[in-house]
N, C-alpha and C positions, 0 to 999 in steps of 0.2 A: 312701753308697757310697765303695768305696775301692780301692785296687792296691796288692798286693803284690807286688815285683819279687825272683824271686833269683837270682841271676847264676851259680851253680853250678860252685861255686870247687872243691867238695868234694861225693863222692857223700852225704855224710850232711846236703844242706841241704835233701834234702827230706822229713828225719826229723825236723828245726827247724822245718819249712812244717807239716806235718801238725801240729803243736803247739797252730803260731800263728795257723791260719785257722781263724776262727771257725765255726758252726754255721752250714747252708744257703747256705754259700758255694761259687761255680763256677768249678775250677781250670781255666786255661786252659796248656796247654806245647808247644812245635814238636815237629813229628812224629818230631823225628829222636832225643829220649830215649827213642819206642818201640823204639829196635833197641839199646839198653844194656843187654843181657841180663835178670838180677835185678830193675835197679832200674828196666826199661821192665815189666817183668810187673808191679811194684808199682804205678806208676803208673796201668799198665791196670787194673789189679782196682779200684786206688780211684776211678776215676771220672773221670779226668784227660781232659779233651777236647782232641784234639793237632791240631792246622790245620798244615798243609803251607805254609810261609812261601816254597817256590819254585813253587808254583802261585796267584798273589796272588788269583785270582777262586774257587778251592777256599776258600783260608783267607776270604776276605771272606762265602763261604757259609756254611762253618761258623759263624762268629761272628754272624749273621743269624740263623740257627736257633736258635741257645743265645741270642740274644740276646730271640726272642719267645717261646720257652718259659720262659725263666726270669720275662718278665713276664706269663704265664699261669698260673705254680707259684706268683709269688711270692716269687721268690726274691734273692739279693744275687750 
């Protein structure tokens, strides 16, 4: 298992990400790149799971959930 971190210096770092993350991996990003028009719609279409980092008990549910389905799919 691994973490990729990217700090989103620039809208095209997650045109780099989509590159560099491997097969059956689980993108995790804060809620708040879903309201950046374009690049929140691409996110959403590709599957990006966004947790709310100002609601800590939301965000710790999210991560919970993706955290036992991904050890029921099998996943990284």
């Amino acid at each position: 298992p691994f973490v990729i971190v990217c700090n989103h210096q620039a809208s095209l770092d997650l045109m780099a990400m989509v590159e560099i993350i491997p097969e059956r991996c689980v993108p995790i990003a804060k809620r708040e790149l879903l309201y950046l028009g374009t690049v929140g719609w691409a996110c959403w279409l590709s599957g990006i799971i966004f947790i709310n980092r100002h609601r800590r008990d939301a965000a710790i549910e999210v991560i919970s959930h993706t955290a036992s389905t991904m050890r029921r799919e099998n996943v990284r």
